[in-house]
N, C-alpha and C positions, 0 to 999 in steps of 0.2 A: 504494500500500500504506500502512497507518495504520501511526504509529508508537509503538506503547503504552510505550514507557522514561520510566521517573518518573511512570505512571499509575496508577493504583487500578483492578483489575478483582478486583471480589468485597472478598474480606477481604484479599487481598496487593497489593503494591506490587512492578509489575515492576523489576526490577532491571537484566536484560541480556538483548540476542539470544543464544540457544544455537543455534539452525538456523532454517533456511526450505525450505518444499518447495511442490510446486505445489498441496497442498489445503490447505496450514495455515502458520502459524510459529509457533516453538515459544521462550517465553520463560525465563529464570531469577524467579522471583518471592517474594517472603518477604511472612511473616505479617504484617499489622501489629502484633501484640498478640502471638503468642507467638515471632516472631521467627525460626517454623523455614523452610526452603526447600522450594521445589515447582517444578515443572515445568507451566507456565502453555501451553497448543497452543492458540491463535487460528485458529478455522477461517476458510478464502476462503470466506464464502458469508453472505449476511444472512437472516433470517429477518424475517418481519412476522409479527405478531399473531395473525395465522391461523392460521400453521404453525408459532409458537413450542412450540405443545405439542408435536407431530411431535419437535421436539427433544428436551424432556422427558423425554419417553420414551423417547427414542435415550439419552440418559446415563445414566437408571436403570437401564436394562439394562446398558449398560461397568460400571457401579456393581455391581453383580453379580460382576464377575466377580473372584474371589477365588482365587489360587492364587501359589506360591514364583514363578513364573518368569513373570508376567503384572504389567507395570506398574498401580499402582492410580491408580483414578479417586476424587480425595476431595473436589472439588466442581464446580460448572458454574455457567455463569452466561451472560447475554448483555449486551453492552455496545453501545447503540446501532443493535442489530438483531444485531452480529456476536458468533457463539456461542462460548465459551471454555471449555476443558475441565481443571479444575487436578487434577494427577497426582505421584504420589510424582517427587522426583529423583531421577537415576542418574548421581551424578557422574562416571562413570571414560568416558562418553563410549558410541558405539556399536562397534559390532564389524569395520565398516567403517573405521573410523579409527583398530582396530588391527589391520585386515589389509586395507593396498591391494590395491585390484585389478590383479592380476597378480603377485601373493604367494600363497606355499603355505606351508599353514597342518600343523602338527607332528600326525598321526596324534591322540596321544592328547589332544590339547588339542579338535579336531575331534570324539571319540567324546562329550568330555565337555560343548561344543556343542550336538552334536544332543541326547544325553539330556535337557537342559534344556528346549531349544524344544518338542522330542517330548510331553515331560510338559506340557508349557501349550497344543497344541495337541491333545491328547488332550483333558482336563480343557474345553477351548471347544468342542470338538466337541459333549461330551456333555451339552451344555446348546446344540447345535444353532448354533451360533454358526458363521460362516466367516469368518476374518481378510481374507483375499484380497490379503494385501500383505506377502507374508512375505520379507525379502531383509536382506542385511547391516545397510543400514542402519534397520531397526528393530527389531531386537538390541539391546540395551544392556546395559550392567557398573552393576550396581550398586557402593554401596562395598566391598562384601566380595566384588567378581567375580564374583559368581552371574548369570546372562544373565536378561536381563528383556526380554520380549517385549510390545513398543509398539504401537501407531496401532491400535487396535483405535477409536477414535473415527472411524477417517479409512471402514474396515470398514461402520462402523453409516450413515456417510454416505453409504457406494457403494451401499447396502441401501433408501433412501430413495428416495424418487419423484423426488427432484429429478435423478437422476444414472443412470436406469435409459435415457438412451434409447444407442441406440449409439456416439454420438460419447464419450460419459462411461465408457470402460473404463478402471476404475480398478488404479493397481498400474504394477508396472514389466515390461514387454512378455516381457524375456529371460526373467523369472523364470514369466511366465502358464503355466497348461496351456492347451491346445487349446479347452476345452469355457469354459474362463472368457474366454476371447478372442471369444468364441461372444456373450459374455455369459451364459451360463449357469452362474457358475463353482458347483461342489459341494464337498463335507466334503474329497476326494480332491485339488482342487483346491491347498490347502496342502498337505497331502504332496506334489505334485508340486513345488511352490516350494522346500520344504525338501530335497529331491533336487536342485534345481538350485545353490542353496546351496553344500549338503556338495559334490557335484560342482566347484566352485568352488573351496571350498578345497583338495581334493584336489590341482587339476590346475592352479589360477592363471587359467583363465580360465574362462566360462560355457562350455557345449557348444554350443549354438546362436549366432551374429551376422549380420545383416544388419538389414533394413530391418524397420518393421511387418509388411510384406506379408510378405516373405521369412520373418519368425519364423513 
């Protein structure tokens, strides 16, 4: 894995790792010139010259998407082959790391949750958009607490030829429907995630556990 702390990618200068996941890491990175902070996602994947544009395309579209509860995408860039997506921070962390799993989360804190994700998952539908990765942790707290709804980069990647043949289902397995395990996942597809979710919080654990096969 490359290490970008103390590097230059685009106009910022990484600062620090904030997380790591199996399609991307995700850095703290500041402006060089105006000094403000952003959330720097390093995707796993290089692109060559060919398919740079492929890319392109994939960000212009995140770049689109404009709504309260939907982290923004404010530049992209590729460093070295490997593609970089810089996005608003959310400094208070994700919603996972403030509700382990296997903690029940307080009713109305839960209604006030789903309202938010619901409205940013409405709002991508109606621009035909499917997240297909919706679970605690890509939630996030903004500074003012309001839920911000992330990896929609990681979405536009699972949507790309590079990643369509079976072995690449992307997402976390508990949280799949049926039909996206399929590969096929549809609009319905995140409502079902977001049901597994809220179910979650309800009850501390997921409804479903075992193996791949078994989900």
């Amino acid at each position: 894995m490359t290490d970008f702390i103390e590097r230059r990618l685009g106009n910022y200068q990484v600062v620090q790792l904030l997380g790591q996941g199996g399609f991307a890491d995700v850095y703290l990175g500041e402006h060089i010139h105006l000094k403000t902070r952003a959330a720097i996602k390093v995707l796993h994947v290089r692109y060559d010259r060919d398919n740079s544009n492929n890319f392109l395309a994939e960000a212009q579209t995140i770049a689109q998407l404009e709504h309260p509860h939907i982290v923004r995408v404010l530049d992209f860039g590729l460093d070295d082959g490997m593609p970089f997506l810089v996005m608003s921070y959310a400094p208070n962390g994700t919603l996972r790391s403030h509700h382990l799993q296997g903690t029940r989360v307080p009713l109305p804190t839960i209604v006030s949750y789903v309202k938010q994700v619901a409205s940013a998952l409405q709002y991508a539908h109606s621009q035909r958009f499917i997240h297909r990765d919706i679970k605690p942790e890509n939630m996030l707290l903004s500074q003012h607490n309001e839920v911000l709804l992330s990896d929609f980069g990681i979405a536009l990647i699972a949507q790309s030829s590079r990643y369509q043949s079976t072995q690449d289902v992307v997402g976390t397995v508990a949280y799949m429907a049926p039909e996206q395990l399929q590969g096929k996942p549809t609009l319905a597809s995140d409502q079902y995630a977001l049901g597994i979710t809220t179910y979650e919080w309800l009850c501390g654990e997921r409804p479903f556990k075992g193996t791949f096969i078994e989900l």
